[in-house]
C-alpha beads as a LAMMPS data file, in Angstrom:
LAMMPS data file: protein, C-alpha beads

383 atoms
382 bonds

1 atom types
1 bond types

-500.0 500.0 xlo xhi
-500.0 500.0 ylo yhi
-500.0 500.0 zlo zhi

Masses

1 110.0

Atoms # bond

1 1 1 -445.082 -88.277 -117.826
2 1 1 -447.756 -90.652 -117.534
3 1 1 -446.242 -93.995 -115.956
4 1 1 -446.511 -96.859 -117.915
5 1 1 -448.653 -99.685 -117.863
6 1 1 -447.402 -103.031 -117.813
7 1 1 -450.292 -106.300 -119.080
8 1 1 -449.503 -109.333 -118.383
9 1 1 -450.017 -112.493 -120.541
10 1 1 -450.238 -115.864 -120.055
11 1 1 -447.684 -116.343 -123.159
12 1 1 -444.166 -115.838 -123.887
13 1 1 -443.198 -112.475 -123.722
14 1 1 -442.723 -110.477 -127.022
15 1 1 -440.089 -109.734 -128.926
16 1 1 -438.992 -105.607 -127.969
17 1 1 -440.076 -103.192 -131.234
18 1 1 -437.301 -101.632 -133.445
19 1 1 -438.282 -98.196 -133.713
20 1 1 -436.218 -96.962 -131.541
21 1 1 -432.980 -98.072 -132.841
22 1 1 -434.107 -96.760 -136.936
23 1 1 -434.831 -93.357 -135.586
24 1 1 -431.447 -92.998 -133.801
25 1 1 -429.409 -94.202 -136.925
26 1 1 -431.627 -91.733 -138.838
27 1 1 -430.818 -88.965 -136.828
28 1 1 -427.395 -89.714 -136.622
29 1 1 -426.837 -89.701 -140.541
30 1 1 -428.867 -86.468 -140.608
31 1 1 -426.607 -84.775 -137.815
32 1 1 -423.391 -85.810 -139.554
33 1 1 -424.639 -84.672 -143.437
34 1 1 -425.101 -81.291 -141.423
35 1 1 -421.648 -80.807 -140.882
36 1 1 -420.443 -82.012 -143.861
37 1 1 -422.482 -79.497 -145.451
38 1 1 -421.181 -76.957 -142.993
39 1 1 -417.371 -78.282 -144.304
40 1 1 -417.905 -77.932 -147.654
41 1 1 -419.654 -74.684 -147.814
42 1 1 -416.624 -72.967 -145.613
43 1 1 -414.085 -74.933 -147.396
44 1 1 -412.074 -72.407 -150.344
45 1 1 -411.520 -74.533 -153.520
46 1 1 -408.159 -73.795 -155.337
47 1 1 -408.638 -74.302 -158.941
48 1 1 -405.499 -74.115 -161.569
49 1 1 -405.647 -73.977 -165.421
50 1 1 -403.453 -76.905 -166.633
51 1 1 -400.626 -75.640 -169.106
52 1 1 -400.691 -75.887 -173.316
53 1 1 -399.840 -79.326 -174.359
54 1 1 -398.212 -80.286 -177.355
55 1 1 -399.854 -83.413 -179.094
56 1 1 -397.731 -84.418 -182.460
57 1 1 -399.706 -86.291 -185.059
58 1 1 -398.475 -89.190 -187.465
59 1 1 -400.083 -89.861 -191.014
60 1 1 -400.882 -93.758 -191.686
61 1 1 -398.416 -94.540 -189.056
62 1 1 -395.468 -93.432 -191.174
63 1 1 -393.499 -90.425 -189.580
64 1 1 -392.839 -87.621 -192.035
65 1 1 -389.806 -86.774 -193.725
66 1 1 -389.610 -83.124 -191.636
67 1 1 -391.253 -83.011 -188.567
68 1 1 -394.405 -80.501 -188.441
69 1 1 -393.841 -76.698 -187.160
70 1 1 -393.862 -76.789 -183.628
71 1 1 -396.371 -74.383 -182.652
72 1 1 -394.984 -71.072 -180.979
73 1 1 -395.260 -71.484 -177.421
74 1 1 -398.373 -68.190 -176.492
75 1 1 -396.961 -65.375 -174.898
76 1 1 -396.974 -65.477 -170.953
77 1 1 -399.733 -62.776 -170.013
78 1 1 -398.695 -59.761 -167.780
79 1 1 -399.091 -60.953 -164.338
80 1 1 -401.415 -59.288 -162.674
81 1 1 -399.978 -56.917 -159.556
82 1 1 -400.652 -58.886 -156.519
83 1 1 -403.332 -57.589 -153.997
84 1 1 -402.439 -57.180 -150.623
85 1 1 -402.975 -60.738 -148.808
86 1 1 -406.317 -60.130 -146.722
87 1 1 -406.048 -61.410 -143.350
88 1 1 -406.366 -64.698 -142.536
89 1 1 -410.231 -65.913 -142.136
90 1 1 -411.350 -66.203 -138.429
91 1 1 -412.165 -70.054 -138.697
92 1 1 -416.037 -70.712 -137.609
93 1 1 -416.819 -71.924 -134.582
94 1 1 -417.245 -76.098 -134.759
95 1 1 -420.840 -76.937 -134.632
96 1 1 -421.575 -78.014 -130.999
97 1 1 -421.922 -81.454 -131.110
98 1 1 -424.988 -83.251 -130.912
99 1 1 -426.355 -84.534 -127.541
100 1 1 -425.355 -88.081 -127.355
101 1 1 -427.989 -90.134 -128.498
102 1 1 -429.503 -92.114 -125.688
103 1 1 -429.284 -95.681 -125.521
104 1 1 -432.488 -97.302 -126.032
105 1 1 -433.602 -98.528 -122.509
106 1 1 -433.758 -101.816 -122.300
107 1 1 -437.751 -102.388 -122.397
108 1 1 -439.435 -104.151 -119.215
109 1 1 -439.567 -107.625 -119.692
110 1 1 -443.353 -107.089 -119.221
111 1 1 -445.306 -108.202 -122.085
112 1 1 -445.748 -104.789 -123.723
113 1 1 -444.500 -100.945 -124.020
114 1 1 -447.838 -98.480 -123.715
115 1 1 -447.598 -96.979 -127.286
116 1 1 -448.072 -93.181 -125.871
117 1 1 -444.663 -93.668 -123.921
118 1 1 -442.876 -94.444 -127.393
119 1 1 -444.663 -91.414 -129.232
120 1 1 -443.645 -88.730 -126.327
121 1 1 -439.707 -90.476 -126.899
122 1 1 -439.742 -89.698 -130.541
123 1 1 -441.305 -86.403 -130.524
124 1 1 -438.276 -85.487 -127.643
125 1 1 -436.103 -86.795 -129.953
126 1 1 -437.309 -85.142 -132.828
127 1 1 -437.058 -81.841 -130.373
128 1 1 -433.179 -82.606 -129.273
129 1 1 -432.578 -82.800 -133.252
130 1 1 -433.875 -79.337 -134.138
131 1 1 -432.337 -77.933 -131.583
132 1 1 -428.848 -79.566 -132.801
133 1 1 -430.164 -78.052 -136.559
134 1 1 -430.877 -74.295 -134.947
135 1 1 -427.597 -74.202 -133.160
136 1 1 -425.586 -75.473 -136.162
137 1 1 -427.254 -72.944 -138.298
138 1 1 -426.840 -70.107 -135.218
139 1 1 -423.230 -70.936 -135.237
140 1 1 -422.869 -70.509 -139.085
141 1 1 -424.904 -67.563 -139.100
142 1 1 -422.807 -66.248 -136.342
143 1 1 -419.651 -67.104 -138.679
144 1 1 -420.841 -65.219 -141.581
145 1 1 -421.772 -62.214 -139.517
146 1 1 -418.283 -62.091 -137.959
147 1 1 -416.785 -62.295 -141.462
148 1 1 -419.075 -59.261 -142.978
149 1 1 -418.152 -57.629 -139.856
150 1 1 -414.162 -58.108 -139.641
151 1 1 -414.609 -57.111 -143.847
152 1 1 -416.387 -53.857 -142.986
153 1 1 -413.544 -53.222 -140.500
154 1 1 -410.684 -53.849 -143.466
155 1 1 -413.023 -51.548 -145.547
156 1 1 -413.154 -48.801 -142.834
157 1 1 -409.606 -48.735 -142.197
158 1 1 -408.871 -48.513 -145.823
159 1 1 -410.963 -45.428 -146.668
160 1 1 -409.679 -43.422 -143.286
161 1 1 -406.127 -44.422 -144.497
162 1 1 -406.526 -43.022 -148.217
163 1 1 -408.104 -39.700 -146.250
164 1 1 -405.402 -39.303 -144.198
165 1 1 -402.673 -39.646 -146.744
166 1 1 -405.010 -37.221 -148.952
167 1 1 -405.416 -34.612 -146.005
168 1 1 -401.300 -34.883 -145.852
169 1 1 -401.038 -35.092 -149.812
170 1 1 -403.669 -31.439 -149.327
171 1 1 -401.693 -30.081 -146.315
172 1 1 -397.845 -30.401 -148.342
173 1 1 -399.315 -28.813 -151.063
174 1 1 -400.801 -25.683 -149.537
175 1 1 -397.756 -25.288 -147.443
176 1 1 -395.813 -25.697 -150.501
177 1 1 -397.663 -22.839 -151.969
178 1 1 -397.410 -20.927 -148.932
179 1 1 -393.782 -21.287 -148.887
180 1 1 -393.925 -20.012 -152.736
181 1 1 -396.340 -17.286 -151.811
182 1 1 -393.928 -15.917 -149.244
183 1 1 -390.999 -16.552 -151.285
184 1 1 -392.222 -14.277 -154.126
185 1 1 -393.530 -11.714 -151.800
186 1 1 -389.945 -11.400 -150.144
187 1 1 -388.313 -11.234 -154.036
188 1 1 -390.622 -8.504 -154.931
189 1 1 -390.303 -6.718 -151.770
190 1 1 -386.559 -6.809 -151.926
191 1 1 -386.333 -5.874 -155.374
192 1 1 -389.150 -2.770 -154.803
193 1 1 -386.766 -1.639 -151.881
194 1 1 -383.494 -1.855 -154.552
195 1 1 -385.032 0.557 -157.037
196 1 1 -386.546 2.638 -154.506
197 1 1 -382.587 3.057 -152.858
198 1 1 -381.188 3.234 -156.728
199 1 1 -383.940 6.057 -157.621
200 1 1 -383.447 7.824 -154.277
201 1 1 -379.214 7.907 -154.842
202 1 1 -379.686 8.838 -158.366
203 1 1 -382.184 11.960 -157.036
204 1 1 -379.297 12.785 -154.184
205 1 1 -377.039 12.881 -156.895
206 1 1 -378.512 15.740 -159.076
207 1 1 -379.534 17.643 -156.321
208 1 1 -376.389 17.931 -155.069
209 1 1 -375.092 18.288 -158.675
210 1 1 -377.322 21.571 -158.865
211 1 1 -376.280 22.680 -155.829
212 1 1 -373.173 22.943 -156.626
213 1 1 -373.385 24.401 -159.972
214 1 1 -375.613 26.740 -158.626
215 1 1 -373.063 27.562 -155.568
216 1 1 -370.411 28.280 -158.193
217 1 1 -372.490 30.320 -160.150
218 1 1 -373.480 32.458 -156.821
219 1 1 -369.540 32.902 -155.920
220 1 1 -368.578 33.846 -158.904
221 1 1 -371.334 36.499 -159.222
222 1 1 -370.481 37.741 -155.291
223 1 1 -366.954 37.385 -156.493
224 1 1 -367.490 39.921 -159.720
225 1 1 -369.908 42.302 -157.699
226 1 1 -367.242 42.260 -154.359
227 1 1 -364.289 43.383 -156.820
228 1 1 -366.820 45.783 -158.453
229 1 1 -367.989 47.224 -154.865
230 1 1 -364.157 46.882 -153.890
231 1 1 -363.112 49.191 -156.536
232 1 1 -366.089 51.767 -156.458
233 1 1 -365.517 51.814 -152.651
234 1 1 -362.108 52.577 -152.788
235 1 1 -363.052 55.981 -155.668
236 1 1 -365.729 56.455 -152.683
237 1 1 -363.433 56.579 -149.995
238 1 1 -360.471 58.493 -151.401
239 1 1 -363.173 61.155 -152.461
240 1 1 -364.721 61.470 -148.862
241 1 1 -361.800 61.003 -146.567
242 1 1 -361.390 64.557 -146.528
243 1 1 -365.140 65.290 -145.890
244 1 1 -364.735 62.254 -143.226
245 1 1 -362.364 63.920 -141.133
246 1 1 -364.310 66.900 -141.059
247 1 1 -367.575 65.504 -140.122
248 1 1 -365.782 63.317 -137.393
249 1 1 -364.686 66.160 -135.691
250 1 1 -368.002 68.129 -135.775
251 1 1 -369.517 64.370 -134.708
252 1 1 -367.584 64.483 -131.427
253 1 1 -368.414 67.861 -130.851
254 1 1 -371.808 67.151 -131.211
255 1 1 -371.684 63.892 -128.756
256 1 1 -369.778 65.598 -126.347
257 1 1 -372.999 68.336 -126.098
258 1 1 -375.645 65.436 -126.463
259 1 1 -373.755 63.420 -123.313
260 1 1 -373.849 66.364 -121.303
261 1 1 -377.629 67.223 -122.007
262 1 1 -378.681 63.823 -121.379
263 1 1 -376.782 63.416 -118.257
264 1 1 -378.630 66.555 -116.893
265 1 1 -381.768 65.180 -118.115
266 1 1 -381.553 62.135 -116.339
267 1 1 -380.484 63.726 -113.250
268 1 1 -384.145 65.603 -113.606
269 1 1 -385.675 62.119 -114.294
270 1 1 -383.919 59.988 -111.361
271 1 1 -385.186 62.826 -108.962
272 1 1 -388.815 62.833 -110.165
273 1 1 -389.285 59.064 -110.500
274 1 1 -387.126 57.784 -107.840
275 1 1 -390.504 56.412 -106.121
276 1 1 -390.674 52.510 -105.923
277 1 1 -393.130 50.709 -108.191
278 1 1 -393.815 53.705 -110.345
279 1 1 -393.361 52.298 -114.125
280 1 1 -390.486 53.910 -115.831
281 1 1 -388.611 54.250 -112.657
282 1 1 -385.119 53.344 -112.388
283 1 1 -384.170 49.706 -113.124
284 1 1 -383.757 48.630 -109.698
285 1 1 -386.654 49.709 -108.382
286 1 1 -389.349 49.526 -111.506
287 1 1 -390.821 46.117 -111.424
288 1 1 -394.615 46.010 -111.571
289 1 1 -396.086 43.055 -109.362
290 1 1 -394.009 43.745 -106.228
291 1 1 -396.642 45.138 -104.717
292 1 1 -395.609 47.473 -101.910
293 1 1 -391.915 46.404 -102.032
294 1 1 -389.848 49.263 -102.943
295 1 1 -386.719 46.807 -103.875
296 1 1 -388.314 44.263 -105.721
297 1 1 -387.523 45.496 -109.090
298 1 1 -383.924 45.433 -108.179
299 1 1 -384.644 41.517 -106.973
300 1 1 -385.624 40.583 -110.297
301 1 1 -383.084 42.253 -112.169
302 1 1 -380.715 40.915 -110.223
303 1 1 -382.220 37.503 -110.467
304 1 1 -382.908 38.033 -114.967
305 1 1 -379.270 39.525 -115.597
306 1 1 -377.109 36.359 -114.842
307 1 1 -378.863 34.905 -117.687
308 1 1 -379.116 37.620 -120.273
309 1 1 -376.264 37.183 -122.796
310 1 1 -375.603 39.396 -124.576
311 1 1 -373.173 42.078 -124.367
312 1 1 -374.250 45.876 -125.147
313 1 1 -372.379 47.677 -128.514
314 1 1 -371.020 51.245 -127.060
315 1 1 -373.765 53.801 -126.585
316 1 1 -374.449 56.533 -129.167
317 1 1 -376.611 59.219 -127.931
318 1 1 -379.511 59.069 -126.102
319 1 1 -381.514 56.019 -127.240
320 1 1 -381.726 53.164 -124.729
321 1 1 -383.580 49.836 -126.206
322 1 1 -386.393 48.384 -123.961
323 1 1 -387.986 45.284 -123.601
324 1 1 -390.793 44.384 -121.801
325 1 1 -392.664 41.429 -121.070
326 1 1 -395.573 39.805 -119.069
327 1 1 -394.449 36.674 -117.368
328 1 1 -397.410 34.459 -115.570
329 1 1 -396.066 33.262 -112.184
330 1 1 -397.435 30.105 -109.930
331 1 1 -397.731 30.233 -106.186
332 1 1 -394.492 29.115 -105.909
333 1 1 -392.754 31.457 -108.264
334 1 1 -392.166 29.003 -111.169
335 1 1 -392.531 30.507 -114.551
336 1 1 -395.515 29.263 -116.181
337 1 1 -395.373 31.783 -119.292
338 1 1 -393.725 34.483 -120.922
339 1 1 -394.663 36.971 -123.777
340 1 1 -393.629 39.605 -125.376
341 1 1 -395.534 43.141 -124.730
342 1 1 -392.985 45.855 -126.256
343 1 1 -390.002 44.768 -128.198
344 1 1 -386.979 46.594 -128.384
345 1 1 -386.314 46.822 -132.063
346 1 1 -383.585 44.459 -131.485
347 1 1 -384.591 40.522 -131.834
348 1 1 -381.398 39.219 -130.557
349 1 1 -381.523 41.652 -127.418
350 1 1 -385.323 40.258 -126.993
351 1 1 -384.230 36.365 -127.168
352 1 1 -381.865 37.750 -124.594
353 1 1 -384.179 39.091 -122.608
354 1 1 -386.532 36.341 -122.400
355 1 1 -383.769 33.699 -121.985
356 1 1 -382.367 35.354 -118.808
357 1 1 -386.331 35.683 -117.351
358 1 1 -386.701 31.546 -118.249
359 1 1 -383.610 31.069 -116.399
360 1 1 -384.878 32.831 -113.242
361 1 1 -386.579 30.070 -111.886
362 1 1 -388.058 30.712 -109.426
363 1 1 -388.223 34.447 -108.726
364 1 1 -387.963 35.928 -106.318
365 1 1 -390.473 35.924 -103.509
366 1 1 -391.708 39.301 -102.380
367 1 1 -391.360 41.112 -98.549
368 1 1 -395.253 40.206 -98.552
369 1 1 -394.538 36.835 -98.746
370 1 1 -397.215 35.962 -102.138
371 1 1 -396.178 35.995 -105.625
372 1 1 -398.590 37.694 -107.829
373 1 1 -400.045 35.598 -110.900
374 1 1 -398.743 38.020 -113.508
375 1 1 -395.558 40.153 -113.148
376 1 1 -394.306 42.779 -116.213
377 1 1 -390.775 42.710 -116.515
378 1 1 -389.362 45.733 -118.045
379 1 1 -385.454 45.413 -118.789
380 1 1 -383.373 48.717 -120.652
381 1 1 -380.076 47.704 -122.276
382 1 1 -377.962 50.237 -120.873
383 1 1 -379.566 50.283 -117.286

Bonds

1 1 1 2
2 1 2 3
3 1 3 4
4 1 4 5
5 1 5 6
6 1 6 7
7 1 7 8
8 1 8 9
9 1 9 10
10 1 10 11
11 1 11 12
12 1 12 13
13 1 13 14
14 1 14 15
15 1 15 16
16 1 16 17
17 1 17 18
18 1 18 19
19 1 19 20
20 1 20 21
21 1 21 22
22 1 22 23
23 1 23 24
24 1 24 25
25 1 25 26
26 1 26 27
27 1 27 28
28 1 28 29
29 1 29 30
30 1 30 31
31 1 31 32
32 1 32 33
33 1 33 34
34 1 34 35
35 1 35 36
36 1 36 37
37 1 37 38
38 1 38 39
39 1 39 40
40 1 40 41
41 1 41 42
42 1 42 43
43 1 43 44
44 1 44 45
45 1 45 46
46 1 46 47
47 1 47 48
48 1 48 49
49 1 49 50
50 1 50 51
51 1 51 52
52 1 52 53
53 1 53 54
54 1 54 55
55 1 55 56
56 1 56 57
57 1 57 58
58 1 58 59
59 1 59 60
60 1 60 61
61 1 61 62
62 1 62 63
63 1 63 64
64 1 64 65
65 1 65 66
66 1 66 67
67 1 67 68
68 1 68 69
69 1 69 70
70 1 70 71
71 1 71 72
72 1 72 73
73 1 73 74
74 1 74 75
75 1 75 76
76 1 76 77
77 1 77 78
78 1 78 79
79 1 79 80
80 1 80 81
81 1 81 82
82 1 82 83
83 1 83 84
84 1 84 85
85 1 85 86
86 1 86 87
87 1 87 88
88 1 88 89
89 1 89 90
90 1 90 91
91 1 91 92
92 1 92 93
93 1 93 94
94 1 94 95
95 1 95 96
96 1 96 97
97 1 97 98
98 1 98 99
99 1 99 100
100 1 100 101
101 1 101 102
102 1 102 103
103 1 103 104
104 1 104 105
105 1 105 106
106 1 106 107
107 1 107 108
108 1 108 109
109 1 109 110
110 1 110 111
111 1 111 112
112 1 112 113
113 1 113 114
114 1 114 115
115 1 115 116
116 1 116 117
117 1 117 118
118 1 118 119
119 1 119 120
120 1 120 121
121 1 121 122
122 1 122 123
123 1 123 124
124 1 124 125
125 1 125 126
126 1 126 127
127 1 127 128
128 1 128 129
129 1 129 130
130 1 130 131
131 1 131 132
132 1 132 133
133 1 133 134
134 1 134 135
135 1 135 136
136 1 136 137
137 1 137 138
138 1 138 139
139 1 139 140
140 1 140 141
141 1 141 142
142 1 142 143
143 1 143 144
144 1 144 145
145 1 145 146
146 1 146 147
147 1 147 148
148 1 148 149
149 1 149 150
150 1 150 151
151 1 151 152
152 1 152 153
153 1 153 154
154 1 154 155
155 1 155 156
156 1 156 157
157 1 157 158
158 1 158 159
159 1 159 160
160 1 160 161
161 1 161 162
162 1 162 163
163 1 163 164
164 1 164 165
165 1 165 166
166 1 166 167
167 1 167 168
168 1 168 169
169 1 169 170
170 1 170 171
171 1 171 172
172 1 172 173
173 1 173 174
174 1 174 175
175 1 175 176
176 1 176 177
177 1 177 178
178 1 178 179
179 1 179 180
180 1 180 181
181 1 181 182
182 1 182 183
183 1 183 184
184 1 184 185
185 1 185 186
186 1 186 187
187 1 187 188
188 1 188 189
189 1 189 190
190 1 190 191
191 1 191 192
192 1 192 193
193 1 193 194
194 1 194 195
195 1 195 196
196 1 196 197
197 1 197 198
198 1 198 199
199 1 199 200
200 1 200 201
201 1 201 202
202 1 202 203
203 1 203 204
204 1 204 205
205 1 205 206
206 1 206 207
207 1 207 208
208 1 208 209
209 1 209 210
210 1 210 211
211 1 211 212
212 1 212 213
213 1 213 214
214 1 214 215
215 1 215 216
216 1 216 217
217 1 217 218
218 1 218 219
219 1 219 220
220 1 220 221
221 1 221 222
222 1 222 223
223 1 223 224
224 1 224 225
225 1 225 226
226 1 226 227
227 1 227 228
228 1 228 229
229 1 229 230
230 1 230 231
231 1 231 232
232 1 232 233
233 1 233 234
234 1 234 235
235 1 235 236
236 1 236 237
237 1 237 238
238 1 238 239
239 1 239 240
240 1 240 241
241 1 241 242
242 1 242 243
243 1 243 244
244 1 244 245
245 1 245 246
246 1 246 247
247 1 247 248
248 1 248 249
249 1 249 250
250 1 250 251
251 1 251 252
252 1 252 253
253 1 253 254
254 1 254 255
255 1 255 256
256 1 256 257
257 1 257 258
258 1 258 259
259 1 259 260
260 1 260 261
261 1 261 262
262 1 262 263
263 1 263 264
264 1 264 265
265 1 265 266
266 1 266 267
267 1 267 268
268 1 268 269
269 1 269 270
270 1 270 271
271 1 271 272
272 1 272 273
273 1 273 274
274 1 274 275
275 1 275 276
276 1 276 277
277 1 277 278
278 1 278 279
279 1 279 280
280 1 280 281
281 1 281 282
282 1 282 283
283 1 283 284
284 1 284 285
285 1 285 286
286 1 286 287
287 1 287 288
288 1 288 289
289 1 289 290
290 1 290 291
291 1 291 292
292 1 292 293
293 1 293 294
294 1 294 295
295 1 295 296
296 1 296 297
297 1 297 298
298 1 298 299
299 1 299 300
300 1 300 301
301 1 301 302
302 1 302 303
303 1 303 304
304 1 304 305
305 1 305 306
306 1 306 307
307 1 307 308
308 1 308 309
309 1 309 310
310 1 310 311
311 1 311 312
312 1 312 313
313 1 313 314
314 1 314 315
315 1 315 316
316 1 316 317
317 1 317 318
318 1 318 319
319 1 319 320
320 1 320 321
321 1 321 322
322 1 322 323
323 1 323 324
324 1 324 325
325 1 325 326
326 1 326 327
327 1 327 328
328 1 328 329
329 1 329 330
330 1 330 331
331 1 331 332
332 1 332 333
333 1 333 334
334 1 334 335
335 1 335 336
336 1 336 337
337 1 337 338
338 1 338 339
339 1 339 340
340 1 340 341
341 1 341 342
342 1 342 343
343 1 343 344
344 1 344 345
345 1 345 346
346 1 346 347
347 1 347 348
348 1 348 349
349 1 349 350
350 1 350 351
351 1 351 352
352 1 352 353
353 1 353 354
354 1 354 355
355 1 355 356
356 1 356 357
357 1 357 358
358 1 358 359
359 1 359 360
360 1 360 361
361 1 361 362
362 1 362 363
363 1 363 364
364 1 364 365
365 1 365 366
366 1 366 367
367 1 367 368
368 1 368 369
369 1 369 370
370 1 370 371
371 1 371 372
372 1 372 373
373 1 373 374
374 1 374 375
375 1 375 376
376 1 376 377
377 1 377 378
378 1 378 379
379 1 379 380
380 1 380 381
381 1 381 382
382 1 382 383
């Protein structure tokens, strides 16, 4: 700032200029129109409609003999359903206040002010004062863009509100369907499984109604055909029981003769087979897989005839049923297989058989000391 210059005159000093003083008061009135403006503009004017009025009229001054119709009073309109009270307005920031205004210096009693000094004042003036303008309008500016902002908020919240009661308006629905769904499913289910149970009795029932019919059909037919047998049987037996007692006597004769030939034929038989491990020997001694153990076959019978049951009908003649079968051993004598290789005619004597070689578990071990993998068992009913 360039320092000012005081003249000097040989007069009476002058009188101070009043510039300074006209621009203050100007920028004064300017600063406070600003924030009335600012007032008014954020200020929220309340306007009401006044009500009907009734005005009653007089002819000439002379009041009729009936008063006039009094107008019907207008229907009250609906009231309108009140909207939800937004929240209250953030009030703007106040307008900072303007810098004070600077007292006018008192001017040097020299004779004169240098008229750059007083320019440079103004124009700092005129500076502070825009600034005052920029920040008032900053603040207002900064108002409004709160207010948009807090607004877009309300907005926000309002649209994720009406989606979450729609996802939960969505969600009770479906489940209420599901809940339907599984409902009907369980009805029909239950109801399929009642006419399956109804159709399935109603089957049992005639089955078993046509079982028994046919049962009583059957005993009545076995019941004819047994008295019909009955009676022929009992023409058939008075006319042979003379021709019975005959034959029964020549019978045991003959038996008597068989029992003796066969006795002497075995006697032949024992003597030439009586070596061990020859097949067909005698049952004690005629087991094929004991290698060079003479009584191994009677081993195994011993070991297979706990468990045969089955007890022998009385011998007629000569005939002596024979089973035979291959078993398949392990090395520790456990029974791995068994199958049939010659049956004896008789099936029950067979299941016999095989039971009672099952049951010898293991068998026995041989004088060698090593089971062999496959052993044939050969067992005679009345040995």
């Amino acid at each position: 700032m360039t320092p000012p210059i005081i003249r000097h005159h040989s007069g009476p000093p002058a009188t101070p200029p009043n510039n300074d003083n006209r621009i203050a008061l100007i920028l004064a009135l300017l600063v406070h129109a600003l924030l009335l403006a600012v007032l008014i503009v954020n200020l929220n004017w309340h306007t009401e409609n006044p009500g009907p009025v009734q005005v009653q009229l007089w002819a000439d001054g002379n009041s009729p003999v009936s008063p006039p119709p009094q107008p019907e009073p207008p229907k009250p309109e609906p009231k309108p359903q009140p909207e939800p009270e937004p929240e209250p307005q953030k009030q703007p920031e106040p307008a900072p206040a303007p810098p004070p205004t600077p007292e006018p210096q008192a001017q040097p009693k020299a004779e004169e002010v240098d008229p750059e000094i007083a320019l440079q004042e103004a124009k700092k003036k005129r500076e502070q004062e825009e600034q005052a303008r920029q920040e008032a309008e900053a603040a207002k500016e900064k108002a409004r863009l709160a207010e948009e902002r807090k607004q877009a908020e309300l907005k926000e919240k309002k649209r994720l509100e009406q989606e979450r009661q729609a996802a939960e308006k969505a969600a009770a629905e479906k489940a209420a369907a599901e809940k339907a769904a599984a409902d009907k499913a369980a009805a029909d289910k239950a109801a399929a499984e009642k006419a399956a149970a109804e159709k399935k009795a109603k089957e049992d029932a005639a089955k078993k109604a046509a079982a028994e019919k046919a049962a009583a059909e059957k005993a009545a037919a076995e019941k004819a055909a047994a008295e019909k047998a009955a009676a022929a049987k009992a023409a058939a037996e008075k006319a042979a029981a003379a021709k019975a007692a005959a034959e029964k006597k020549a019978k045991e004769e003959a038996a008597k003769k068989a029992a003796a030939d066969k006795a002497l034929k075995d006697a032949f038989r024992n003597d030439a087979l009586g070596a061990a491990g020859i097949p067909g020997g005698t049952a004690d001694r005629n087991q094929a897989g004991g290698g060079n153990d003479s009584g191994y076959g009677a081993k195994v019978r011993a070991c297979v005839q706990p468990g045969v049951a089955y007890p022998p009908p009385p011998r007629s003649g000569s005939n002596n049923p024979t089973a035979q079968y291959r078993v398949k051993l392990g090395s520790d004598g456990k029974v791995n297989g068994v199958t049939l290789t010659s049956s004896s005619g008789n099936a029950g004597f067979d299941r016999a058989v095989e039971t009672g070689i099952r049951r010898c578990n293991p068998f026995p071990k041989p004088s060698t000391g090593r089971y062999e993998p496959i052993i044939d068992v050969v067992y005679r009913m009345y040995d």
